[in-house]
C-alpha positions, 0 to 999 in steps of 0.5 A: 500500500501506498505511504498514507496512514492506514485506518483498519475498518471492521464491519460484520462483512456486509458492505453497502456503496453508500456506507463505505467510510473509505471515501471519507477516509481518503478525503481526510487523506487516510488509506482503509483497509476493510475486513469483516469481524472474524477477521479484524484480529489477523488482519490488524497483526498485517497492519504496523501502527494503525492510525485507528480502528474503525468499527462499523456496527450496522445500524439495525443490528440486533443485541448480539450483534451489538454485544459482539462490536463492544467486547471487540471494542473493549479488548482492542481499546486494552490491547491497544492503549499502548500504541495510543490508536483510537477505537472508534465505533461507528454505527452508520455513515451519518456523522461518522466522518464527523466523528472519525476526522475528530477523533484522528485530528486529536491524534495527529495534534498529539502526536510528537514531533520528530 
């Protein structure tokens, strides 16, 4: 992949055109590498540094489904806490790029210079 960041975008694998977030990503100047749930840990071990992880919970997912993106949610925030690479829950494209530009403007604003 190119030198852009790159944000790792989990979903449950099924990806509607006009919920993509790699659109918006790109226009913040973001790479996106999108991989459904069962993957997100395999894939997020390919990815060194991630700038975010970007969960992309379906908006009319049931509780289970729900309950799944959370406890994702929690144990990458732990796992990940270390390296300061936000997890973002998302749950539908309206405000989400809102939220993501926020949410990694905050990081690149902390970030130490080299």
């Amino acid at each position: 992949m190119n030198g852009m960041p790159k944000v790792l975008v989990v979903d449950n694998g099924e990806r509607a055109p006009e919920s993509a977030l790699s659109a918006e990503l790109a226009g913040m100047g973001y790479a996106s590498v999108t991989t459904p749930f069962e993957a997100a840990d395999d894939v997020l071990a390919l990815i060194p540094s991630p700038a975010a992880v970007v969960l992309h919970m379906p908006q009319r997912a049931n509780w289970a489904e729900r309950k799944r993106f959370l406890e994702l949610a929690t144990r990458l925030r732990k796992n990940l806490a270390s390296s300061g690479t936000p997890v973002i829950i998302t749950g539908g494209v309206n405000g989400a790029a809102t939220m993501l530009q926020n949410q990694l403007s905050v990081k690149a604003v902390a970030a130490p210079e080299l």
